[in-house]
Kinemage of the C-alpha trace (Angstrom):
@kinemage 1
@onewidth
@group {chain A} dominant
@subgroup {mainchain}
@vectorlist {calphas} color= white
{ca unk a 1} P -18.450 14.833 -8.087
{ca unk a 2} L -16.952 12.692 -11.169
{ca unk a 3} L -13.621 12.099 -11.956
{ca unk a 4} L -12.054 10.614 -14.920
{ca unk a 5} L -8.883 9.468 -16.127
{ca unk a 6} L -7.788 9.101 -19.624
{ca unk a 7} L -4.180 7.375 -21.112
{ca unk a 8} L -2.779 8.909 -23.812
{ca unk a 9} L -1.285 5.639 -25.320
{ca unk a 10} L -0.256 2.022 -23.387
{ca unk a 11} L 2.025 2.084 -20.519
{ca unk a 12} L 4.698 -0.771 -21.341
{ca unk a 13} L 7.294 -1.935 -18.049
{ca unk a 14} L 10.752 -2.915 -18.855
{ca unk a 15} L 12.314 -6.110 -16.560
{ca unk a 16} L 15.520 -8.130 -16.571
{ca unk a 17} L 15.264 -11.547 -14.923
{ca unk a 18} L 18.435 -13.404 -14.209
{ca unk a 19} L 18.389 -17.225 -12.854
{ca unk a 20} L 21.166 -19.551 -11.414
{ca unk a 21} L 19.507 -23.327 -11.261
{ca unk a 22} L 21.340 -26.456 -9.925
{ca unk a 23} L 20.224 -29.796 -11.903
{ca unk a 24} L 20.580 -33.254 -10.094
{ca unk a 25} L 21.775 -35.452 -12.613
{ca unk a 26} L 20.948 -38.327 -10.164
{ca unk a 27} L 17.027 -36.940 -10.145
{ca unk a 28} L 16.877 -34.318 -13.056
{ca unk a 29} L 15.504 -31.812 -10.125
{ca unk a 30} L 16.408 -28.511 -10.657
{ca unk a 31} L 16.781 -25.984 -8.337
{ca unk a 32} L 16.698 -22.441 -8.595
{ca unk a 33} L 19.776 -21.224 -6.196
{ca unk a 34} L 19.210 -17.889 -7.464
{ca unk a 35} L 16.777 -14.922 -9.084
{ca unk a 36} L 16.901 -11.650 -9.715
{ca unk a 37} L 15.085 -9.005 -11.523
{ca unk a 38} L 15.416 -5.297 -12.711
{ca unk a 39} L 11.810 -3.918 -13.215
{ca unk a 40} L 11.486 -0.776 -15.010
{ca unk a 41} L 7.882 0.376 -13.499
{ca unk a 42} L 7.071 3.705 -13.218
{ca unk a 43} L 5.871 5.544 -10.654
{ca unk a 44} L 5.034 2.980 -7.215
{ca unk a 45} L 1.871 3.600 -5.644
{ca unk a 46} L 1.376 0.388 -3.451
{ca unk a 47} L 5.339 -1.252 -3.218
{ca unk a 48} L 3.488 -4.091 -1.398
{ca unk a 49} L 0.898 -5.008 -4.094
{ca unk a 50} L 3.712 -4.338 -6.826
{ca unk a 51} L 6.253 -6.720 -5.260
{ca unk a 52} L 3.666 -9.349 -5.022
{ca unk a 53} L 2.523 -9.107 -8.786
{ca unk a 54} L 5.927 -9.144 -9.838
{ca unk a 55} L 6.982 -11.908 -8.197
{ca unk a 56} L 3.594 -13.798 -7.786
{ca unk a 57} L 4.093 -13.619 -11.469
{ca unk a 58} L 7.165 -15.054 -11.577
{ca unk a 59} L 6.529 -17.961 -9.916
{ca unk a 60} L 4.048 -18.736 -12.493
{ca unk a 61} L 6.227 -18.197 -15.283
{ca unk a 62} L 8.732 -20.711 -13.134
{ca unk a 63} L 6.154 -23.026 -13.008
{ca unk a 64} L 5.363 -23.295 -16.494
{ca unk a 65} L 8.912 -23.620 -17.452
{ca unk a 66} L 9.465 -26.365 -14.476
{ca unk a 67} L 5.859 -28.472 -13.774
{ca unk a 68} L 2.798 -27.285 -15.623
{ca unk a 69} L 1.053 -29.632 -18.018
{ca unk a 70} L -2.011 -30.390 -19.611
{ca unk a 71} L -2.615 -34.071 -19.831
{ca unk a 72} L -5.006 -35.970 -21.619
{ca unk a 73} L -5.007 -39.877 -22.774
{ca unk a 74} L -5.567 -41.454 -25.541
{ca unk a 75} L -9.053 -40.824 -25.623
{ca unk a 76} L -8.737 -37.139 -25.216
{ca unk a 77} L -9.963 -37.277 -21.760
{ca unk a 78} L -8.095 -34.883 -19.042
{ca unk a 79} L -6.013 -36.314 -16.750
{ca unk a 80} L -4.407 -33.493 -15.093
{ca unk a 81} L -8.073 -32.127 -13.853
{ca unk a 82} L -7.317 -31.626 -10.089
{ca unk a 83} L -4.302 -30.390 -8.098
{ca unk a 84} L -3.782 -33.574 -6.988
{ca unk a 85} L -2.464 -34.345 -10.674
{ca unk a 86} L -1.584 -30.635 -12.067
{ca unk a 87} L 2.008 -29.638 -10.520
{ca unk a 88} L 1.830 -25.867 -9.397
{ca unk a 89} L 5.076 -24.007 -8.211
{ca unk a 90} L 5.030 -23.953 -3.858
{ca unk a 91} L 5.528 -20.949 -2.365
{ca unk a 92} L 8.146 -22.465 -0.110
{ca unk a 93} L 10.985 -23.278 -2.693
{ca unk a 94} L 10.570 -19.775 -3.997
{ca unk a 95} L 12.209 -17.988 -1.301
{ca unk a 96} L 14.983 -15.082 -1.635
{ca unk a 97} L 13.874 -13.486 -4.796
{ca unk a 98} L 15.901 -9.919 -5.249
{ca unk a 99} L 13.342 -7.619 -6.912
{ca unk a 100} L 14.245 -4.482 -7.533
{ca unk a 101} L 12.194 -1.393 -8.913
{ca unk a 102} L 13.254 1.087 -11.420
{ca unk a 103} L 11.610 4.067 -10.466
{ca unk a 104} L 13.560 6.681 -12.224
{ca unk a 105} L 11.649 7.073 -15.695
{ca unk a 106} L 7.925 7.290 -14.896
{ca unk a 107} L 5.761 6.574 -17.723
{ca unk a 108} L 4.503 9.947 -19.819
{ca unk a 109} L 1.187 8.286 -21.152
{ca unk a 110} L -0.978 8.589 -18.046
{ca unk a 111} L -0.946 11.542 -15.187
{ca unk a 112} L 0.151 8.936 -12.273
{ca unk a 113} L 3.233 7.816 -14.290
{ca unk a 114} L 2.823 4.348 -13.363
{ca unk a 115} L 3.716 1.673 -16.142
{ca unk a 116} L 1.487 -2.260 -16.053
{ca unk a 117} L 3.351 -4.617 -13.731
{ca unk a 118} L 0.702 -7.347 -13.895
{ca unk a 119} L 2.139 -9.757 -16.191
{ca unk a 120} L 5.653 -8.419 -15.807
{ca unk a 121} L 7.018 -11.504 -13.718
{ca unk a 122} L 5.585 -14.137 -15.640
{ca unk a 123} L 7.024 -13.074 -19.241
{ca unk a 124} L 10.613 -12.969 -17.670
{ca unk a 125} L 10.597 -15.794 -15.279
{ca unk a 126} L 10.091 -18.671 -17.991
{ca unk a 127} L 12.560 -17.926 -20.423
{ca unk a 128} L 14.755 -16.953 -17.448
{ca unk a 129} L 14.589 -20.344 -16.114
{ca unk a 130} L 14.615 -22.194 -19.589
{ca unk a 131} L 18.461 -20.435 -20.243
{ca unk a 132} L 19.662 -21.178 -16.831
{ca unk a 133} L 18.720 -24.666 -17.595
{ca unk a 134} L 20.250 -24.932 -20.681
{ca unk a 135} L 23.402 -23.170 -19.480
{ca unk a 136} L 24.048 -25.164 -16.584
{ca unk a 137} L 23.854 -28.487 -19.313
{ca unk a 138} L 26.320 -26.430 -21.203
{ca unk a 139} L 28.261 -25.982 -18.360
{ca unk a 140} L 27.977 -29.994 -17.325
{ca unk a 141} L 29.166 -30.853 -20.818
{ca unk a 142} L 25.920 -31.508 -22.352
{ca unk a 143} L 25.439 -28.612 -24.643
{ca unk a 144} L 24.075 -30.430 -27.454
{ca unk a 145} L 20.806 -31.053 -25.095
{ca unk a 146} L 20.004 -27.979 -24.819
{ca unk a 147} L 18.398 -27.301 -28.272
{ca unk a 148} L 15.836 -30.399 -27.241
{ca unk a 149} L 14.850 -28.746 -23.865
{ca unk a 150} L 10.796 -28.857 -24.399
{ca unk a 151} L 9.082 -27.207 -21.114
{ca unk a 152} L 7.954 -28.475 -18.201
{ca unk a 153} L 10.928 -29.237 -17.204
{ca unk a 154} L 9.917 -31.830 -15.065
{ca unk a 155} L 12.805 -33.522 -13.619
{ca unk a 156} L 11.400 -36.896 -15.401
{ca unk a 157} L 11.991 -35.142 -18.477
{ca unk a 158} L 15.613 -33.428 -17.336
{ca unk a 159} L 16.884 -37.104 -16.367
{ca unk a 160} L 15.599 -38.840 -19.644
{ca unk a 161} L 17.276 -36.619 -21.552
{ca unk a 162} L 20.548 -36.722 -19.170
{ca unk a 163} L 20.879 -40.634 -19.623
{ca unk a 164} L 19.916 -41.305 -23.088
């Protein structure tokens, strides 16, 4: 016996990320103290594997806002080719996440009423962190930095721009 499934239209998710990051002015480090997100999903089949995409996928977008770069020098060859050179996010300073799902509204356009959550983390996550950043400048008196914040955010980068 066959079975088939058809969707009626796309199934979009709905999140809210919210960040609180600590910048060492002696290092330009930042650390994220705090992160939270709202997801608006749909029906949950598997809270396990939903909970990991989400926030597997916001550690990605945290890592392109904080360490990942493309290299290359001046004669266009790659220098950030291995991991030994290419800065991923750990798993260990990523620790205390509060995800929650928003189960309440499941989506109409498919009969399991589940809504995408695979990219869900990484769109809020980096412009999540990217505000925090600039608000906590703001909030250290250096709000006029924040409209020259260029990701990564590499703490290189942070302290450069701290003690021009």
């Amino acid at each position: 016996m066959a079975g088939s499934a058809t969707a009626g239209a796309p199934s979009w998710p709905n999140g809210c990320h919210v960040c609180e990051v600590e910048i060492d002015p002696d290092t330009g480090a930042v650390e994220i103290a705090a992160y939270a997100s709202v997801n608006d999903i749909g029906r949950v089949v598997s809270p396990v594997i939903v909970r990991g995409q989400i926030e597997g996928g916001a550690v990605q977008g945290i890592g392109q806002a904080l360490s990942e770069k493309i290299s290359y020098d001046e004669n266009g060859q790659l220098i950030s080719a291995s991991f030994m050179d290419y800065a991923l996010p750990h798993a260990d300073g990523f620790r205390g996440f509060k995800t929650v799902f928003d189960t309440s509204v499941p989506c109409t356009t498919n009969v399991l009423g589940v809504k995408g959550v695979g990219e869900l983390g990484t769109i809020g996550a980096t412009p999540a962190i990217v505000n925090a950043v600039a608000d906590a400048l703001a909030r250290a008196g250096k709000r006029e930095l924040a409209p020259k914040l260029q990701m990564p955010l590499t703490p290189a980068r942070l302290w450069g721009m701290l003690h021009a």
